[in-house]
C-alpha positions as CSV (number, residue, x, y, z in Angstrom):
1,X,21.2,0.3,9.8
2,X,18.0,-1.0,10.1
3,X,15.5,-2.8,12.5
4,X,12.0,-3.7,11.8
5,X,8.8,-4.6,14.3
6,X,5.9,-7.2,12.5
7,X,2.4,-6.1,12.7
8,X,-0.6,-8.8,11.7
9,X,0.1,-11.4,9.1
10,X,-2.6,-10.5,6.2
11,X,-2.0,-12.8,3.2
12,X,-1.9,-10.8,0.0
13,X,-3.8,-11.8,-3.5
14,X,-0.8,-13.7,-5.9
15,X,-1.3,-11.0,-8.9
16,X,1.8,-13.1,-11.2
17,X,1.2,-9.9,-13.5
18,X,3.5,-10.5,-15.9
19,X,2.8,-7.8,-18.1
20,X,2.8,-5.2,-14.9
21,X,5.5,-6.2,-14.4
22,X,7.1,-5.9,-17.7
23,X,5.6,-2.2,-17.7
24,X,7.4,-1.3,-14.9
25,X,10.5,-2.7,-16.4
26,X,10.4,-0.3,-19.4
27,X,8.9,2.8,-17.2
28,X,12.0,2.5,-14.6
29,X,14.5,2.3,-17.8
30,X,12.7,5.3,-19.3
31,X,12.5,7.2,-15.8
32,X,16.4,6.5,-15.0
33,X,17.3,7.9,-18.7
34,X,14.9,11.0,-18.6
35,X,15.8,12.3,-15.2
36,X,19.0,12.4,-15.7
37,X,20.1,12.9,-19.2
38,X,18.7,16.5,-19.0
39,X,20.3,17.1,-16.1
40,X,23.9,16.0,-17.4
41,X,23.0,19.0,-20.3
42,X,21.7,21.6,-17.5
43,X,24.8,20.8,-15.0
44,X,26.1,23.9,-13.0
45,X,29.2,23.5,-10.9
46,X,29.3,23.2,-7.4
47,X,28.1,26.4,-5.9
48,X,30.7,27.8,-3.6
49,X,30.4,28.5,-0.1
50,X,32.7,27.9,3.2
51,X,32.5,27.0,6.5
52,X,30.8,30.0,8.2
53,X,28.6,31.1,5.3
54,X,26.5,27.6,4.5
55,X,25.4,27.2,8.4
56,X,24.6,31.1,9.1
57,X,21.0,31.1,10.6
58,X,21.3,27.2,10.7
59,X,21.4,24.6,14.3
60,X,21.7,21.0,14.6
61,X,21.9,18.8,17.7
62,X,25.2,19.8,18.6
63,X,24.1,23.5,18.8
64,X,21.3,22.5,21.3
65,X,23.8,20.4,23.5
66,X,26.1,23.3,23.9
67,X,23.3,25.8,24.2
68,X,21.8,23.7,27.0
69,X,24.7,22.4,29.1
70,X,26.0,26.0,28.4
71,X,29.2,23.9,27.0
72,X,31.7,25.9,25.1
73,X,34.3,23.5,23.1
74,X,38.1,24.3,23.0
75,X,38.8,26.0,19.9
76,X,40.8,24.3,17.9
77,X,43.3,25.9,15.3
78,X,42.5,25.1,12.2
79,X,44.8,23.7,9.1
80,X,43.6,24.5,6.1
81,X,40.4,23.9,4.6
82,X,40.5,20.4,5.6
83,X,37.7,19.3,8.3
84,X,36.1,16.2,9.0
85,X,32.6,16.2,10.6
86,X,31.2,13.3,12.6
87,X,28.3,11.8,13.7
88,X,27.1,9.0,16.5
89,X,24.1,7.2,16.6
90,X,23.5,4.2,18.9
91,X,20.2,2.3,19.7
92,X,18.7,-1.0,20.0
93,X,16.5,-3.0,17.6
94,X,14.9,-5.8,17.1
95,X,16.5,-8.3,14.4
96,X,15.2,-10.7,12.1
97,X,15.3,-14.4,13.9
98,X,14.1,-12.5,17.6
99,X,16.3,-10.9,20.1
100,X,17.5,-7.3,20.6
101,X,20.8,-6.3,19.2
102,X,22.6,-2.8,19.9
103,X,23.9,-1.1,17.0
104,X,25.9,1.8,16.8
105,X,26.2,4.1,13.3
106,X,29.2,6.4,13.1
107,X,29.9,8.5,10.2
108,X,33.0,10.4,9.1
109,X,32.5,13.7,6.5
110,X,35.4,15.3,4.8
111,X,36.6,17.2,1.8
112,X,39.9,16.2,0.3
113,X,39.7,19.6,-2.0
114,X,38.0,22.8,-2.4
115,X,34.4,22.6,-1.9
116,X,33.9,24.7,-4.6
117,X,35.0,21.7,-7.2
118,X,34.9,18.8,-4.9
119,X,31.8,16.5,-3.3
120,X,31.8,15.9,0.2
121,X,33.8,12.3,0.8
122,X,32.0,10.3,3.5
123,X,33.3,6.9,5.6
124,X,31.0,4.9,7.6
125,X,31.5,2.4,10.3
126,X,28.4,0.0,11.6
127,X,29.0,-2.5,14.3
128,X,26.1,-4.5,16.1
129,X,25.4,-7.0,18.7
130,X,22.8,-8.9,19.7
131,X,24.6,-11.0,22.7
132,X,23.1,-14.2,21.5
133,X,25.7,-14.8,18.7
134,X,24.6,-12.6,15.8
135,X,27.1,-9.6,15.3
136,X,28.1,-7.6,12.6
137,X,31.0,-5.4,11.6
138,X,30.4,-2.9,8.7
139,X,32.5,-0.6,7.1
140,X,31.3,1.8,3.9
141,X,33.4,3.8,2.1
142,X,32.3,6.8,-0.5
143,X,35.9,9.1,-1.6
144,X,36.6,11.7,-3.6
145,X,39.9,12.8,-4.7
146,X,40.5,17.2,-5.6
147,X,38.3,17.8,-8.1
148,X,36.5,15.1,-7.9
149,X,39.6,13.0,-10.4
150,X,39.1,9.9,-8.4
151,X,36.1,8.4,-6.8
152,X,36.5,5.2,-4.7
153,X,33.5,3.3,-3.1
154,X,33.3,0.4,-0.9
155,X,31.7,-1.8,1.2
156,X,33.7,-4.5,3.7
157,X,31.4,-7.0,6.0
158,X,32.2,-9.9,8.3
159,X,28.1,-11.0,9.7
160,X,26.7,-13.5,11.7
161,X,23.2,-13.9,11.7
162,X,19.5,-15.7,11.1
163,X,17.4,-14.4,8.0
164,X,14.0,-15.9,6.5
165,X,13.5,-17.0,3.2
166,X,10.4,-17.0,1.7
167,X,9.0,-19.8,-0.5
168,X,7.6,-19.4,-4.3
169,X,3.6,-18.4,-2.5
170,X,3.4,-14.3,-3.2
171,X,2.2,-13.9,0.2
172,X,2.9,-12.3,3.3
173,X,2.4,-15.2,5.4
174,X,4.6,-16.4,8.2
175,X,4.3,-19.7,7.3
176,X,5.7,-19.9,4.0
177,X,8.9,-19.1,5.3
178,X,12.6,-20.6,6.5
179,X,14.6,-19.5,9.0
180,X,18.5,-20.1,8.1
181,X,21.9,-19.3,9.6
182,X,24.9,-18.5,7.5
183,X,28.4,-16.5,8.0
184,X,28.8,-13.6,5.5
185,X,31.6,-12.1,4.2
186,X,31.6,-9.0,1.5
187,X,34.1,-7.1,0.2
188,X,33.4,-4.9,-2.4
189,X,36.0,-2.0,-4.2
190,X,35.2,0.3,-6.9
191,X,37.6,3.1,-8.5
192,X,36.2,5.6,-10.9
193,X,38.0,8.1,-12.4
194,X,36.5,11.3,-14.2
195,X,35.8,11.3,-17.6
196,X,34.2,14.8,-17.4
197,X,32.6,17.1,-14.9
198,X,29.8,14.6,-13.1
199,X,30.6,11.8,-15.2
200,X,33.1,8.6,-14.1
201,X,34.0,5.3,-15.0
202,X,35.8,2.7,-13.6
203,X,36.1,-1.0,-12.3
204,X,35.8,-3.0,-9.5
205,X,36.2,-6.4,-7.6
206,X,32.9,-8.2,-5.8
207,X,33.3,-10.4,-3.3
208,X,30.2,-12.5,-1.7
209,X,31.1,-15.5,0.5
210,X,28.5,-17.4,2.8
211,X,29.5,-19.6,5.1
212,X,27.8,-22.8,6.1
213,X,24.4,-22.1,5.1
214,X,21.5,-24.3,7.1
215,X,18.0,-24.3,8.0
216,X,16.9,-23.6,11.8
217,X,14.5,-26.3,12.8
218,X,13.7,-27.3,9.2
219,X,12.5,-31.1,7.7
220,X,12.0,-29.8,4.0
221,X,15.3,-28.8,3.1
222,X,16.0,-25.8,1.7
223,X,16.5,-26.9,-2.2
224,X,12.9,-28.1,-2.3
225,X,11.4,-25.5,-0.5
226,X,13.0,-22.5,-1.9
227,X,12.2,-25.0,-5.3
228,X,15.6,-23.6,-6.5
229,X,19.3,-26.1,-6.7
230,X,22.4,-23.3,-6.8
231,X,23.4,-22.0,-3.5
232,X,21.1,-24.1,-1.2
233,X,22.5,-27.0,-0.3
234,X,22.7,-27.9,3.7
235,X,25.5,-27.0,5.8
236,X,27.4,-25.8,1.7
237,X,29.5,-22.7,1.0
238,X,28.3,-19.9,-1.9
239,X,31.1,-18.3,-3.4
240,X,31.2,-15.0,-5.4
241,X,33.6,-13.6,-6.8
242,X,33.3,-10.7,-9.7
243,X,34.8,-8.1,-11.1
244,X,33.1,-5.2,-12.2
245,X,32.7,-3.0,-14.7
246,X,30.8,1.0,-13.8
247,X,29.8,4.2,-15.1
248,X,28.9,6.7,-13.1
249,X,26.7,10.0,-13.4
250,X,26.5,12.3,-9.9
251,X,25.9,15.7,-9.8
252,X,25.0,15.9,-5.9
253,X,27.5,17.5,-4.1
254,X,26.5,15.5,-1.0
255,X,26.0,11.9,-0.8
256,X,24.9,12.2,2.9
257,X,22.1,14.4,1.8
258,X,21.8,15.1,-1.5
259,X,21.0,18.6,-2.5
260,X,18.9,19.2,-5.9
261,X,20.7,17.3,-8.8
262,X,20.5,13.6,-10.4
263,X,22.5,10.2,-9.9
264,X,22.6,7.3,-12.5
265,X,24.7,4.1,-12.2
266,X,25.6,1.8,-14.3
267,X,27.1,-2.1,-12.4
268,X,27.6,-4.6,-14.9
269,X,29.1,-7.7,-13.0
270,X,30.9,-10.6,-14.0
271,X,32.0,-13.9,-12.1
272,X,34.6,-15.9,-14.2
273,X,36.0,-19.4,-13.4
274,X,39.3,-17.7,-13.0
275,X,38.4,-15.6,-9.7
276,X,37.5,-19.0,-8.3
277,X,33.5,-19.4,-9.1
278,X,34.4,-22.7,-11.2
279,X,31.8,-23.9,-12.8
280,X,29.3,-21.5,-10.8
281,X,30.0,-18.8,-13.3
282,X,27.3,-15.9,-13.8
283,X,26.8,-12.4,-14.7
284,X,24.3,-9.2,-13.5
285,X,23.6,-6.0,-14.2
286,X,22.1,-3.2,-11.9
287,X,21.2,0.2,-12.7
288,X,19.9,3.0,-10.4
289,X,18.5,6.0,-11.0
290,X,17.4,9.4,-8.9
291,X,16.4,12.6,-9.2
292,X,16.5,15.5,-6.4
293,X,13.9,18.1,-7.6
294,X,14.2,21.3,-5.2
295,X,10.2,23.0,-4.8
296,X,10.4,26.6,-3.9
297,X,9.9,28.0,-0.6
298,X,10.9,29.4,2.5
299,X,12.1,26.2,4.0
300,X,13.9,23.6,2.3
301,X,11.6,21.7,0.0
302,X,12.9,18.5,-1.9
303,X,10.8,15.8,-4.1
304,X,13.3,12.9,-4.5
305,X,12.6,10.1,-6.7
306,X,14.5,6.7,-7.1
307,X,14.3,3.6,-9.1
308,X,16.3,0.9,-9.9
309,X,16.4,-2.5,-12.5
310,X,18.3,-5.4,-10.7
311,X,18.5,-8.4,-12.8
312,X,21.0,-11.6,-13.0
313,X,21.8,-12.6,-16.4
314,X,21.9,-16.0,-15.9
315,X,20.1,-18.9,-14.3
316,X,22.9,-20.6,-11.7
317,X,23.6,-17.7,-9.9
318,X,24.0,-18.5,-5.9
319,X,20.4,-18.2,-4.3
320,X,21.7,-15.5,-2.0
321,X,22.9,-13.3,-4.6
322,X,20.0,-13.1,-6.5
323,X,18.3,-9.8,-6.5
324,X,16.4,-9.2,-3.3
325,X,14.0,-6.6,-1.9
326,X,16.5,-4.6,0.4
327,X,19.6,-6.1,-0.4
328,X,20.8,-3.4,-3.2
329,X,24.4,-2.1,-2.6
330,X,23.7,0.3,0.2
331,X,21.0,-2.0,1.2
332,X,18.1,1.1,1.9
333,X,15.5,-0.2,-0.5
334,X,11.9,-1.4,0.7
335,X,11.1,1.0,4.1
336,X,8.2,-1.0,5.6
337,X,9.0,-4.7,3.3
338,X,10.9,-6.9,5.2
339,X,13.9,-7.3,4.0
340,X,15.0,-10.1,1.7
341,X,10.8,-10.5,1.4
342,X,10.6,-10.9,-2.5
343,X,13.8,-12.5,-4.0
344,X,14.2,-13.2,-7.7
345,X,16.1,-13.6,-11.0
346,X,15.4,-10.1,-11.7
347,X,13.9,-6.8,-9.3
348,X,12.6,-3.5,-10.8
349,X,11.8,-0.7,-8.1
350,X,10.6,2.4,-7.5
351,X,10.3,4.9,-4.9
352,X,9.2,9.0,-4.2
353,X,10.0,11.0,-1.4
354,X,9.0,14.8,-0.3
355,X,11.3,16.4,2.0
356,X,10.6,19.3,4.1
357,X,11.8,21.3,6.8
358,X,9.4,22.2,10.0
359,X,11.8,24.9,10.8
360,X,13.7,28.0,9.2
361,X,17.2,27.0,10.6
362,X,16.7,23.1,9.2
363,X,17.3,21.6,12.8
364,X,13.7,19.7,12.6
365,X,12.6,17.7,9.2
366,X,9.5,15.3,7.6
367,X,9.4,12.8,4.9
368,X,6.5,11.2,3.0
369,X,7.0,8.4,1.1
370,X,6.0,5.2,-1.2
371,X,7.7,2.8,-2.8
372,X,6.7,-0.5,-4.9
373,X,8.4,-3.7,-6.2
374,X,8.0,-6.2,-8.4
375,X,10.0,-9.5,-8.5
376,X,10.4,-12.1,-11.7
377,X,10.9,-16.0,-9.8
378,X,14.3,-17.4,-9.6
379,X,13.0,-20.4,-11.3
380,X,10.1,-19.4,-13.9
381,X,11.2,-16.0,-14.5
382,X,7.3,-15.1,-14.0
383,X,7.1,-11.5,-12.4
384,X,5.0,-11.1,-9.1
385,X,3.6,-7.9,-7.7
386,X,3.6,-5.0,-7.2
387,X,4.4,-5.2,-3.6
388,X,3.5,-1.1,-2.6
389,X,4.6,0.2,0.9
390,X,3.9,3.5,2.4
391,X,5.4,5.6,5.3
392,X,6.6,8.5,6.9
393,X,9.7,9.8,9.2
394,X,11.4,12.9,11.6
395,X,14.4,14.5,10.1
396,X,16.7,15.5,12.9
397,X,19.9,17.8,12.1
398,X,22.8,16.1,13.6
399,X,25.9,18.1,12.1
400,X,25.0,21.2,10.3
401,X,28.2,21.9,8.5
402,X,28.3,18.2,6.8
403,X,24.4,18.6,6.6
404,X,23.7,14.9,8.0
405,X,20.0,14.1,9.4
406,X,19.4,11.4,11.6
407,X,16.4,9.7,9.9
408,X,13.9,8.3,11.6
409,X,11.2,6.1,9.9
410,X,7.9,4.1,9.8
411,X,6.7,2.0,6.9
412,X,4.2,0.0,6.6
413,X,3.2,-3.0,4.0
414,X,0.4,-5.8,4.2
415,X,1.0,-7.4,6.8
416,X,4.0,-5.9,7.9
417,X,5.9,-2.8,9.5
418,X,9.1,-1.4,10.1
419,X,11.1,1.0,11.6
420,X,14.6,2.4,10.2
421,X,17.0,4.5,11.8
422,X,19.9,5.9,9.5
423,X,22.6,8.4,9.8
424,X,22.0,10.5,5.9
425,X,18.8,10.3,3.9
426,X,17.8,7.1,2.8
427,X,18.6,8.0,-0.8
């Protein structure tokens, strides 16, 4: 969930560093190995703990709220092991294309085994409205099974909304840039199975379908502007369909915030003729890395660092499902970029984050953080950047036993802000 406020419009130098560019591509691979491989050596099982002992000397919002409305729930008897923790978040945000739109983040936190040998599962709902006829329904998915056998991720859309595009000019300037409706459809199901303790393979099915794609107030016409043929034509459908093929590394033990550990995912996608691309046929392959590296101290002190190599394997792939700034598969990437900013054949970021506590029972948070891009055309293939962006954000403990923050941040890039709002940490 995110919504974003523009500051001044400062055009920034074209660097069309290739060889920065192909730097960072090496230093990401070499960063996502060498985190993690140690790591998978090092790996300790879950540490075990219950209900009562993990919060002890801990508060979150819903401790203030009874505290203050002296409120005293029903107690509730209890079946098992088995509880499910939720949280609520609604505001209002700006959106791209102007007008307000009220969004509302719910998120469901369970154990389907002992939390001794099993990660916490975690379902997510995000519907939003902006009463001028962009809406969105959302539904994430992230499940494991007893013992972590069976994982099973998802991600289900229906949207209705504006977006800009940005033209082949490396600058922040607003105007080299296209406004354009479409209807969106995404359906996306993955089911790993463990191959060992942290490690998980599996396949999956892809599904990206716009809808009528045109231009708002446009003479140009996309094609040319965008300088680009697959995926643009006015008032056309983009079809995607893809099966996948994953391997998975996780040792956090909580997706919602993850606790000191290392992630690696491998996404190797494939869109044949016979899943209905016909002759739009293409293939990708994505790989994310992060590290959770826990400082000593009192309080709770994390360094968390991320990066990722996005790149399509092909050159028809759809214009929309190219690899863009913020449009990775949980779609966090870029705090303070707009999103969908740089778009390319191929995307390599990076980002670090410190994480620490303001007080001894967790209740209040801050984050520092930076992140940089750096985007290969969807025509030339000639990398631009880096596009840097710095910022900083309020941790607020929501639900102490499922340990979920609401986030609260403030990024900033030349020429451009933006505020996010998310239920979990970022990454």
């Amino acid at each position: 969930m995110i919504f974003r406020n523009s500051l001044i419009t400062n055009p920034t130098k074209n660097y069309g560093i290739t060889s920065i560019a192909d730097k960072g591509v090496a230093i990401s691979i070499v960063f996502i190995l060498f985190c993690v491989i140690p790591s998978y050596t090092t790996a300790q099982q879950i540490t075990p703990s219950n209900d009562n002992i993990d919060t002890i000397n801990k508060k979150d919002l819903i401790d203030v709220f009874q505290k203050t409305f002296k409120y005293t729930p029903q107690k509730i008897q209890r079946r098992g092991r088995r509880k499910v923790y939720f949280s609520l978040v609604p505001t209002s945000s700006a959106v791209p294309g102007g007008g307000k739109a009220l969004i509302t983040s719910t998120s469901a936190a369970f154990y389907l085994g002992s939390r001794i040998n099993t990660a916490l599962s975690s379902v997510t709902f995000v519907p939003y409205l902006n009463f001028k006829g962009r809406y969105s329904i959302g539904f994430r998915n992230n499940i494991y099974t007893n013992k972590n056998k069976w994982n099973i991720q998802g991600d289900t859309r229906f949207s209705l909304y504006p977006e800009y595009v940005y033209g082949k000019n490396n600058t922040n300037s607003q105007n080299n840039r296209v406004l354009i409706t479409y209807k969106y459809v995404r359906f996306y199901q993955t089911l790993l199975k463990q191959l060992k303790p942290y490690l998980l393979a599996g396949v999956g099915y892809n599904l990206d379908y716009h809808i009528n794609i045109q231009t708002v107030g446009d003479t140009i016409g996309l094609p040319k502007f965008l300088s680009y043929p697959h995926g643009t034509a006015a008032n056309a459908n983009s079809l995607s369909s893809g099966v996948t093929f994953n391997l998975l590394y996780d040792s956090r033990n909580n997706s919602l915030n993850p606790l000191p550990g290392a992630y690696l995912n491998f996404i190797y996608r494939v869109n044949p003729y016979i899943l209905g691309n016909g002759d739009n046929t293409w293939k990708s392959l994505y790989i994310d890395g992060r590290k959770y590296i826990d400082l000593q101290g009192r309080r709770r002190k994390v360094l968390a660092l991320w990066s990722y190599v996005w790149t399509a394997l092909n050159n028809n792939v759809p214009y929309l499902d190219l690899p863009a700034i913020g449009y990775e598969p949980y779609q966090r990437s870029g705090r303070g970029i707009q999103q969908n900013r740089y778009r390319g054949k191929s995307l390599v970021y990076f980002e670090g984050e410190y994480r620490n506590d303001l007080r001894d029972d967790g209740l209040l948070g801050y984050v520092l953080f930076a992140n940089m891009n750096t985007t290969s055309g969807p025509g030339d293939g000639k990398f631009t950047g880096p596009h840097p962006a710095v910022g900083a954000g309020v941790r607020v403990k929501f639900n102490k036993r499922s340990n979920t923050n609401i986030a609260i941040d403030f990024g900033v890039s030349k020429g451009h802000s933006a505020i996010t709002l998310n239920l979990g940490e970022v990454f």
